[in-house]
RODOPA-578920 format. One record per residue: x, y, z of N, C-alpha, C, CB in turn; residue in three letters. Coordinates in steps of 0.2 Angstrom, whole numbers, plus 5000, padded with zeros to 4 digits. Glycine has a CB too. Example, Ala and Ser with C-alpha at 12.3 -4.5 7.8 and 13.67 -1.06 7.14 Angstrom:
BEGIN
506649725039506249785039506649845039505749785045ALA506449895035506849955036506450005039507049975029SER
This chain:
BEGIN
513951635276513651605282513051565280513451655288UNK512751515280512451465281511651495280512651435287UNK511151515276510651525275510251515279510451515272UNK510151425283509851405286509951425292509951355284UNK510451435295510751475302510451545300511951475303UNK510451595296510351645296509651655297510651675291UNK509351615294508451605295508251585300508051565291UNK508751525306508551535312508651575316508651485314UNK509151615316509351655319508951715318510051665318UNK508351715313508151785312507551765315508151825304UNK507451715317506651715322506951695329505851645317UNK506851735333507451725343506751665344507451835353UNK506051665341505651655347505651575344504951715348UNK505951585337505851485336505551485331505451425342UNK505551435325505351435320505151325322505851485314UNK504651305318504551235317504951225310503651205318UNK505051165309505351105304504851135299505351015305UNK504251125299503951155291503951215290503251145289UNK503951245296503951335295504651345290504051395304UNK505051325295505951345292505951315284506651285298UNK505551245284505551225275505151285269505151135274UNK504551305274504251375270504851435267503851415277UNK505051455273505651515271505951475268506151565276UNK506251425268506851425264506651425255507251345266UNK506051395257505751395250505951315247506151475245UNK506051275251506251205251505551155253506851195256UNK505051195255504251125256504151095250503451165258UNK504151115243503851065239504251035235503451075235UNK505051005237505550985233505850935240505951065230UNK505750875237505950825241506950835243505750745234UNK507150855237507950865239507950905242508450885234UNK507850945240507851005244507751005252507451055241UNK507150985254506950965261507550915263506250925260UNK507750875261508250835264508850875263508250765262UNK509050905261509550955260509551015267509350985252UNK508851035265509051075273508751055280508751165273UNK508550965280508650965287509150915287507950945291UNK509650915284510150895286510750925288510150865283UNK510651015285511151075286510851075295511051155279UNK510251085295509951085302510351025306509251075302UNK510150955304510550905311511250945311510750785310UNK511550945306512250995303512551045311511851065296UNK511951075308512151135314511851125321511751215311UNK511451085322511451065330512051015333510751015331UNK512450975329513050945331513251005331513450875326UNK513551035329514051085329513851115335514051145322UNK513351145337513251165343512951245343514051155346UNK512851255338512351315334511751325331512551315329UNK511451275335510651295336510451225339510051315327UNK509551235341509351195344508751195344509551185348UNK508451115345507751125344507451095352507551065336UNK507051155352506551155362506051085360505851245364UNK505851085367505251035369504851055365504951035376UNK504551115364504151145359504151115351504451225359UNK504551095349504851075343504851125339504451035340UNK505251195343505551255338506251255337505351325341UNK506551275330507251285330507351355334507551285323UNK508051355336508251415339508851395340507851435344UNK509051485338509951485337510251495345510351565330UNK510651435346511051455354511251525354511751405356UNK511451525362511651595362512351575365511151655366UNK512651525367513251525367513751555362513351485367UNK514451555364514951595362514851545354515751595367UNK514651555347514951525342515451505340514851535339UNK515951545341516651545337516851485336517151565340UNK517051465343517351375341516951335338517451335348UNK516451355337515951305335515851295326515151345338UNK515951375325516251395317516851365313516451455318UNK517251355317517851355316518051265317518151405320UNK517551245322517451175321517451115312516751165325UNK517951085315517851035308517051005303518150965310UNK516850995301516250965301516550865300515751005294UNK516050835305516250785303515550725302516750775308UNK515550685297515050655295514450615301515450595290UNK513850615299513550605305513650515307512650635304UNK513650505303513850415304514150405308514150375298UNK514850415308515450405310515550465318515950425303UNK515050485319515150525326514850495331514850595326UNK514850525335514550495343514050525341514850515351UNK513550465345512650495347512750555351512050445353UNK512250565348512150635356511350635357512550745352UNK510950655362510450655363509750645357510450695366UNK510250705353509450715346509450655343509450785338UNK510150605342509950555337509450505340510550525335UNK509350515345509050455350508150475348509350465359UNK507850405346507050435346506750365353506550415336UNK506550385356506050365361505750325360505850385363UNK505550255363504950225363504450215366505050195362UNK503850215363503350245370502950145372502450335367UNK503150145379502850055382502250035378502550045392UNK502249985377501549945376501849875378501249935367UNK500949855379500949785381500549735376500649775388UNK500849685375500949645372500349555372501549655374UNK499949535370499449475372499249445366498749505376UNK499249395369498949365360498149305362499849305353UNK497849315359497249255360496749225354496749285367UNK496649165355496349115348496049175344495649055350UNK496049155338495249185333494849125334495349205323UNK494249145335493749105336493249105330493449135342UNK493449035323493049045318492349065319493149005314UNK492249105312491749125311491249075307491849175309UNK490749075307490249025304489949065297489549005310UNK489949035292489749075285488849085287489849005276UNK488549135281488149175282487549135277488449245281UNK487349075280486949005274486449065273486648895279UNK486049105277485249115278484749135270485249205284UNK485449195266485149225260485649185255485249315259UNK485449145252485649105246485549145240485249035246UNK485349185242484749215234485549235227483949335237UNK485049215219485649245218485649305214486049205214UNK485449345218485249425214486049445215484449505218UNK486149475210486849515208486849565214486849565199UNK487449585215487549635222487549695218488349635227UNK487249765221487449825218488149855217487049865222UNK488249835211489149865208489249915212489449905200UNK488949995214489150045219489550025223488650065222UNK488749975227489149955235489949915234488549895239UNK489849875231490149835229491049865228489749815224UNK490949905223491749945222491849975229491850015215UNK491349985233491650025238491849985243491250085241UNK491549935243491849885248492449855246491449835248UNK492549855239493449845236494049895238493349855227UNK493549965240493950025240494150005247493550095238UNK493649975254493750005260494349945262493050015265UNK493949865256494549815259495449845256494249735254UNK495349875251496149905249496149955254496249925241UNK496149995257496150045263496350025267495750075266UNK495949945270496149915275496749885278495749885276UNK497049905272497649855271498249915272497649825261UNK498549955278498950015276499749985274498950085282UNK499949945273500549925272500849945264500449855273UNK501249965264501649995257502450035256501050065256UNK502450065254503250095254503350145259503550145248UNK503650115263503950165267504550185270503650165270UNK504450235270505350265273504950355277506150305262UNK505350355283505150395287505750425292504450365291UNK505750495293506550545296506050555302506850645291UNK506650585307506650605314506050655313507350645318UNK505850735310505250755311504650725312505250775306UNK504750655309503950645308503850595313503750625301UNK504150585318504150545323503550555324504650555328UNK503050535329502650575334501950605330503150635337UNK501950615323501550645318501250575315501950695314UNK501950555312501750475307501750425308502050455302UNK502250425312502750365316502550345323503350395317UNK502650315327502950315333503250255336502450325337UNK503850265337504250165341503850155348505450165344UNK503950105346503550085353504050015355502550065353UNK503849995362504349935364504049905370505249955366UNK504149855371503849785377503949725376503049775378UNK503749665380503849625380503449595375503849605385UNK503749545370503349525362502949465364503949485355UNK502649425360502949435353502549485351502949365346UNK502949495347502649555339502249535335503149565334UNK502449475334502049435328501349385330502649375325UNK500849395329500349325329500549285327499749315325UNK500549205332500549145328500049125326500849075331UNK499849065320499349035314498849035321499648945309UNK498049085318497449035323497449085329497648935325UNK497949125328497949195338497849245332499049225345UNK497749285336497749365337498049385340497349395337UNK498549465340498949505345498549555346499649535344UNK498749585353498349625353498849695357497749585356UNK498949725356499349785356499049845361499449815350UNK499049855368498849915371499549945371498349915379UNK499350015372499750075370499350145375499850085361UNK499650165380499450225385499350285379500150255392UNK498850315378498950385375499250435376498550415375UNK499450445383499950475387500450465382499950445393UNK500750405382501250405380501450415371501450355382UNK500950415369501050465360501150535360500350455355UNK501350555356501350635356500750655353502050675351UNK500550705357499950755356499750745349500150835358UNK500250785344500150765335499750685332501050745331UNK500250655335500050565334499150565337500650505340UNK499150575341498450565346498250615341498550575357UNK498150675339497650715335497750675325498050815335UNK498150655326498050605317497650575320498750545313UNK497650515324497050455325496450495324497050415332UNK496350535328495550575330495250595322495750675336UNK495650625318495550645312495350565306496450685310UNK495650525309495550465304494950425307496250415304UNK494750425314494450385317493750385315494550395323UNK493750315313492950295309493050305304492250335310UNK493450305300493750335291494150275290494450425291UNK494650275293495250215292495650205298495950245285UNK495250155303495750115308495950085305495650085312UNK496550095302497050025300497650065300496949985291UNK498250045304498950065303499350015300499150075308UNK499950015300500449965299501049965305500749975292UNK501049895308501749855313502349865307501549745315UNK502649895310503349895306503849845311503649985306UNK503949805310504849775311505149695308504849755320UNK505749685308506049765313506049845312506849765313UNK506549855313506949945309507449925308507250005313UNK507549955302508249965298508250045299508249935290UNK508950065303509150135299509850155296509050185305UNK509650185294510250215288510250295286510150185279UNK510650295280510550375280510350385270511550435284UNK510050445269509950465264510050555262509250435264UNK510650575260510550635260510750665264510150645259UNK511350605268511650655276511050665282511850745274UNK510250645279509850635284509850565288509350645282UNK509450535295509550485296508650455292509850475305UNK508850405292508150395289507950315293508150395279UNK507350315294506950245298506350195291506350295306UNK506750145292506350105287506050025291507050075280UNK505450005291505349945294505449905287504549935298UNK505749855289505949795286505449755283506349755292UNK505049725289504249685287503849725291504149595290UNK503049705287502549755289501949715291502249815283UNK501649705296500949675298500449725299500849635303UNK499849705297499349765298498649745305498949775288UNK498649795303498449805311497649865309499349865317UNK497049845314496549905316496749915323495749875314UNK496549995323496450015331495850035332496950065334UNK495650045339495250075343495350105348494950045344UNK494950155349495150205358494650185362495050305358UNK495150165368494850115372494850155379495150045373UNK494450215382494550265388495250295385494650215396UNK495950285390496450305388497050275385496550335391UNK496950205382497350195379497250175371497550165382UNK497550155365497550155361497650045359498150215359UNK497150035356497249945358497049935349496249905368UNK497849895348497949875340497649795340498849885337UNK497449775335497249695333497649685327496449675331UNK498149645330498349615322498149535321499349625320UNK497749535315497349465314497749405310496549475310UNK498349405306498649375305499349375305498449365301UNK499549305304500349315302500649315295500649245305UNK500749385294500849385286501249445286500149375280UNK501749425285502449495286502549505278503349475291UNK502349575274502449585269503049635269501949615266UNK503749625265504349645265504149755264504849595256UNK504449775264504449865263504849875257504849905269UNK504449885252504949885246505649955248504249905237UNK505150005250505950055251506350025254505950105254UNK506449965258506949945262507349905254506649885270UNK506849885253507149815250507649875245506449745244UNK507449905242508149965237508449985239508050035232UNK508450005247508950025253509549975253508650045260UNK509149935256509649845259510149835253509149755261UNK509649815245509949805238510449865239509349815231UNK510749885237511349935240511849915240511349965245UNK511649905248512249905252512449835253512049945259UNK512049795250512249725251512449685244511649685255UNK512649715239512549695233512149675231512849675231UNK511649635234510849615230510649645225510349615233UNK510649625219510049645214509549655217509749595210UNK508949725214508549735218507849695219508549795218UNK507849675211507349615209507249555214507649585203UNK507949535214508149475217508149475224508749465215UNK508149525225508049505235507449545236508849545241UNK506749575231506149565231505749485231506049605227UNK506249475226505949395226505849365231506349355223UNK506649335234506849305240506249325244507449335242UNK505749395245505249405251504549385247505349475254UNK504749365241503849355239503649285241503649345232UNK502949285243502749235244502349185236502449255251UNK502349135237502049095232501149115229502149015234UNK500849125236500149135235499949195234499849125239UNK500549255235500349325233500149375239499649325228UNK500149315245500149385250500849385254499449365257UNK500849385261501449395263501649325268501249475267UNK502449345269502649265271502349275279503749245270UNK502449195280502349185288503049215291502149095290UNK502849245299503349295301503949215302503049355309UNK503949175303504449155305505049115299504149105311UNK504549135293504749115287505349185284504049105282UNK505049235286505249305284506049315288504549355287UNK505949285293506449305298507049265297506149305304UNK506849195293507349155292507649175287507249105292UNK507249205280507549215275508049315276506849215268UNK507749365280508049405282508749405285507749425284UNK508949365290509449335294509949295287508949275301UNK509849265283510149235279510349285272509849175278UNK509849335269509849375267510549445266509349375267UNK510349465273510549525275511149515281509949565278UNK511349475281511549455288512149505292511849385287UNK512549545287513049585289512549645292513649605283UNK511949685292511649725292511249725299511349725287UNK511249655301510749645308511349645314510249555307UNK510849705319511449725325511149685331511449815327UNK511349635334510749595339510649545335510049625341UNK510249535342509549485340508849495337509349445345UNK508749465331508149495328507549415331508249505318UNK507049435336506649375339506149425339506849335346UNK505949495340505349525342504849525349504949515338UNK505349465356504949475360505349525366504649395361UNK505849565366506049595370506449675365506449535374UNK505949705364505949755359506349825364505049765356UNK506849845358507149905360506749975363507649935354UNK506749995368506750065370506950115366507150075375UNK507350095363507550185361507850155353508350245367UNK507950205348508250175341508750245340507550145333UNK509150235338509750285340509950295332510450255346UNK509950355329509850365322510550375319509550425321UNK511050375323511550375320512150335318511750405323UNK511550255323511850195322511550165315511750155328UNK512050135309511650105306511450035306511750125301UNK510950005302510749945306510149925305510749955313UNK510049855307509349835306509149805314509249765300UNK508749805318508749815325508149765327508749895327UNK508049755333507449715336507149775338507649645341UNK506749805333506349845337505749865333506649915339UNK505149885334504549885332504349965330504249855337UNK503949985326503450045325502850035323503750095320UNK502350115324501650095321501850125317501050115323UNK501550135310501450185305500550195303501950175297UNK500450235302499650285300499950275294499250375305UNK499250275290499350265281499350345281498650205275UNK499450355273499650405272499450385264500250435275UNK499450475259499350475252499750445249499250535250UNK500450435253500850405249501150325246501150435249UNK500650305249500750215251500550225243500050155259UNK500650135241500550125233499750115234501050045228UNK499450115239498750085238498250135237498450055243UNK498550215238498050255239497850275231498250305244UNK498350265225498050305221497250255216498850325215UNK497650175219496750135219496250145222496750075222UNK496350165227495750185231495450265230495950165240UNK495950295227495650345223495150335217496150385220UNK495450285212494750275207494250235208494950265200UNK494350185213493850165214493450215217493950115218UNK493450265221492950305224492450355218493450345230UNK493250355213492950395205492350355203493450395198UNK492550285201492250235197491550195202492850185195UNK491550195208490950215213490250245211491150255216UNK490650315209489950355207489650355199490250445209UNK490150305196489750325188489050275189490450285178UNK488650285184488050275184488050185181487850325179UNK487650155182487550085179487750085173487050055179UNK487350125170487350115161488150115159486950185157UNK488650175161489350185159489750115163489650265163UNK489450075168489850045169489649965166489850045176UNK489149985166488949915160489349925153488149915158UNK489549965152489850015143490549975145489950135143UNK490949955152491849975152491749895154492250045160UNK492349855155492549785154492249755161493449775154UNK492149825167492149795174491249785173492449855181UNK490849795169490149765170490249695167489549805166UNK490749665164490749595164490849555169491049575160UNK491249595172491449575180490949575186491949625183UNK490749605186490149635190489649595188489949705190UNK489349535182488649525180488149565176488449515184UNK488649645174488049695173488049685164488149785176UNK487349655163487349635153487349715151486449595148UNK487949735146487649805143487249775138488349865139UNK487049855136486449845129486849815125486049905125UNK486449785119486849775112487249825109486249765107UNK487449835104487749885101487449885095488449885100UNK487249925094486549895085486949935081485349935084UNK487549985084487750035079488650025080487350135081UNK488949955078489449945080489949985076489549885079UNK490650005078491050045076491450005071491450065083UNK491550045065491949985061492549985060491849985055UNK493049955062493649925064494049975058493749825061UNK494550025058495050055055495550015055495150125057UNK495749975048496349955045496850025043496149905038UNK497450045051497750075051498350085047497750095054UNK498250005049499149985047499049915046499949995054UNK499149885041499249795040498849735043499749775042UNK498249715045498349685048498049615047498249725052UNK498149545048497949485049497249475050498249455056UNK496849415047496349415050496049405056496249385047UNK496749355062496449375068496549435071496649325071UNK497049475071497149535073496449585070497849555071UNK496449565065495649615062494849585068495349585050UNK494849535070494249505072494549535077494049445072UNK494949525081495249565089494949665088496349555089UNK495149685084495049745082494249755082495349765075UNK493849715080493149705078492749695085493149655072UNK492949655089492849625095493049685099493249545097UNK493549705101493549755104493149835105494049755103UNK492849855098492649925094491849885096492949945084UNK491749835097490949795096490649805101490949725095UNK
């Protein structure tokens, strides 16, 4: 019998998704985790446990047998049934001018900024940015995640701003306790759309396609996002998902989404090359101004529907904004010593006691002056 079934069955009163990954002895092992929450969707089709409002598993008490003896059949290929279905909680939708800003003529002066401040300002502008890899499962709905849906657009056009209210009410309690925890830290989320879902591991998994970034604020009781430009940056996890299943090289249809200047394309640029890219994969219409209700996990697909995501440790930006916060605190002198006080304006001392070049292996006169210049 089924470990997973036997460990829900041994707690009547319910056990949560990380508790159950605890006992299994499956929390720090990526396979493994998707391994048994997919024996779990598993055994809820079958008709052999189930997960309450609470968000506890728990083994039905109906008759099992038939249930046992039932076939297993792939999740793809079965009918929805309620759990595949994730909800979307209303927002509304507005967009209005940016109203430039006028530069700051008053201090002309040219004293050097303090490097401290300065790397941390590097650190908060890379923070402010939560857009990165992502791929996210039904658990984490409501925690990491949340879909949401209304009347679009989605997108800022050039010279607007959107502006996104969202009822607190309508987030799960989790979600509404992440914000609280971040708030004044890192208001910056990431606009995911579309959605693309698929499966990885017999699990259903949820990927946004393009990402715009977004600050929020709590406003009484609702939750009110700003997204200040149009610049939809591709989701690299999508792009090795989609590469797949579409034969694309995966290089090659990263490319396809780069933009020439290095940031992200304009949304209506993005949407033309995705539509011509992917085309067998898109279910609908992909426009973003009349956004799905519900995204149904068992369908796969790329869909006209939207999500927030809250950054997290594992985006590619956070392991930068870790050493910047390191390299923050070193002292002037060490930073004047490393490449970044040339950057910064900071003169190190002389070296009066230079290191003398070790001829390890062969080398050229320029390569020797390069060795010498560098040790110097």
């Amino acid at each position: 019998m089924s470990l997973v079934l036997n460990t829900v069955r041994a707690f009547p009163r319910g056990r949560t998704t990380e508790e159950l990954l605890v006992l299994l002895g499956a929390s720090f092992s990526h396979d493994k985790r998707l391994a048994a929450v997919a024996e779990l969707d598993q055994l809820m089709r079958d008709g052999l446990v189930e997960k309450a409002r609470d968000g506890r598993w728990r083994a039905k008490r109906a008759d099992v047998t038939d249930a046992v003896r039932a076939p297993v059949t792939g999740g793809a290929a079965g009918t929805a049934t309620q759990a595949d279905i994730i909800h979307a909680a209303a927002a509304s939708f507005d967009t209005e001018p940016i109203v430039g800003e006028q530069p700051d003529t008053e201090d002309t002066g040219e004293e050097a900024p303090d490097p401290q401040a300065l790397l941390r300002y590097w650190r908060s502008a890379l923070r402010a940015d939560p857009r990165g890899a992502t791929t996210q499962v039904f658990d984490k709905h409501g925690i990491e995640w949340a879909l949401i849906a209304g009347r679009g657009p989605v997108r800022p056009e050039d010279d607007q701003r959107l502006r996104i209210s969202i009822q607190l009410a309508a987030l799960d309690p989790s979600f509404q306790e992440a914000l609280v925890r971040r708030e004044g830290n890192e208001n910056a989320l990431a606009v995911g759309w579309p959605m693309a879902v698929g499966r990885r591991g017999g699990v259903p998994i949820f990927q946004p396609v393009g990402m715009l970034a977004a600050n929020w604020t709590r406003e009484g009781e609702s939750l009110e996002l700003s997204v200040d430009a149009n610049d939809v940056l591709v989701n690299p996890d999508w792009v090795k998902h989609a590469a797949r299943l579409s034969g694309w090289k995966r290089d090659d249809l990263a490319d396809l989404f780069h933009a020439d200047d290095g940031i992200g394309l304009r949304a209506s640029d993005f949407l033309e090359r995705l539509r011509t890219a992917v085309a067998s994969q898109i279910r609908g219409r992909i426009i973003g101004e009349d956004l799905a209700s519900q995204l149904d996990g068992s369908a796969q697909g790329i869909y006209d529907s939207a999500a927030i995501f809250l950054p997290t440790d594992s985006s590619f930006t956070a392991g930068a904004a870790r050493d910047l916060d390191s390299i923050a605190t070193w002292p002037r002198e060490r930073i004047s010593r490393s490449a970044l006080g040339a950057v910064l304006g900071i003169a190190g001392a002389a070296n009066m006691d230079p290191v003398p070049a070790i001829d390890a292996v062969p080398l050229n006169r320029e390569q020797l002056r390069a060795v010498q210049g560098a040790a110097g």
